[in-house]
N, C-alpha and C positions, 0 to 999 in steps of 0.2 A: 072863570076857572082856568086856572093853568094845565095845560097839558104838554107832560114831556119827554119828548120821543128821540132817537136816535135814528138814523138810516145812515146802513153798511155800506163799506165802498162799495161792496158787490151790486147791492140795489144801484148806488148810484151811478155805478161804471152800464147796467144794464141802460139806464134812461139815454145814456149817452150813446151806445150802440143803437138803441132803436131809432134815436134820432140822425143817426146816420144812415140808417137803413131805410130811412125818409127820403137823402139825397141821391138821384140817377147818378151815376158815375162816381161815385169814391164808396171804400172798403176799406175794414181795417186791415191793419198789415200785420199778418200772421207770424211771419216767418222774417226776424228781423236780421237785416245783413249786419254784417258783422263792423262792419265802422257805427253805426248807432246804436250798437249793443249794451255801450257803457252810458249812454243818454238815457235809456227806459230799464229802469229795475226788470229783473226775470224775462227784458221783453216783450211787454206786455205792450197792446197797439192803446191802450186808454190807460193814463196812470192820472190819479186824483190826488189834492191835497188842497186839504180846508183848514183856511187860515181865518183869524178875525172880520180879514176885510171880506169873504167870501171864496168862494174853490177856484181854485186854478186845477185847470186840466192839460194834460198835453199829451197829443193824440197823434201817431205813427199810423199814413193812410198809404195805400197804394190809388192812383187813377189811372183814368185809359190815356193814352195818349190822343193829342189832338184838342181836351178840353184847355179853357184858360187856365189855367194852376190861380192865379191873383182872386177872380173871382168866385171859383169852385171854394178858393181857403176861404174869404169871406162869408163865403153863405154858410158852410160848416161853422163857422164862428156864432151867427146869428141862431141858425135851428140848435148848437148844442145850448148856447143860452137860455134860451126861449124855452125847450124841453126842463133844461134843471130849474128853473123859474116854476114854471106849472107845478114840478112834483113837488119840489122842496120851498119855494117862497123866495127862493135865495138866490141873489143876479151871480151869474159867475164873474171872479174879478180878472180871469185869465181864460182864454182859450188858445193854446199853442197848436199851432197846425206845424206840423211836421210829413213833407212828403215823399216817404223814402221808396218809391218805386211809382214808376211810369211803365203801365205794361200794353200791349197789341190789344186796341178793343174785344177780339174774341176770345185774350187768354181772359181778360178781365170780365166777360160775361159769363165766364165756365168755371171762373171762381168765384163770382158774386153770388 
């Protein structure tokens, strides 16, 4: 039996958040500065787009200072895959890490 469903960016933008909220040290970026404003539509720190080959994501984070940036983007690469895999079946064929703010570990823990 065929069954056939759709899932909203919303749904899918939320899998993407909680799979960040998985990772110690990175946050979405809220409050986007103004040189990468014309990179993310309205802004927004999770923008989706599902092509044939599978979704590409690309993801505007803030980190604390002092982690590695190389390997924190990697592991956010892996856990958002891994999450959109379980919910939806489907490998993402992109995950853009984009890290537009490095802030003092304690502003970063009072905004996490």
């Amino acid at each position: 039996m065929r069954v056939d469903y759709e899932i909203s960016e919303q749904a899918l933008e939320a899998v993407v958040l909680c799979a960040l909220k998985g990772i110690e040290g990175v946050r979405a970026l809220e409050a986007v500065p103004r040189s990468l404003a014309d990179v993310f539509r309205r802004g927004r720190p999770v923008r989706l787009e599902s092509t044939p080959e599978g979704l590409v994501v690309d993801l505007l984070l803030a980190v604390p200072y002092g982690v590695a940036i190389p390997e924190l983007a990697a592991r956010v690469q892996q856990e958002v895959d891994e999450a959109l895999f379980l919910a939806t079946g489907r490998r993402a064929r992109a995950v853009n890490v984009t890290v537009g703010q490095v802030v003092p570990k304690e502003d970063h823990a009072q905004a996490g």
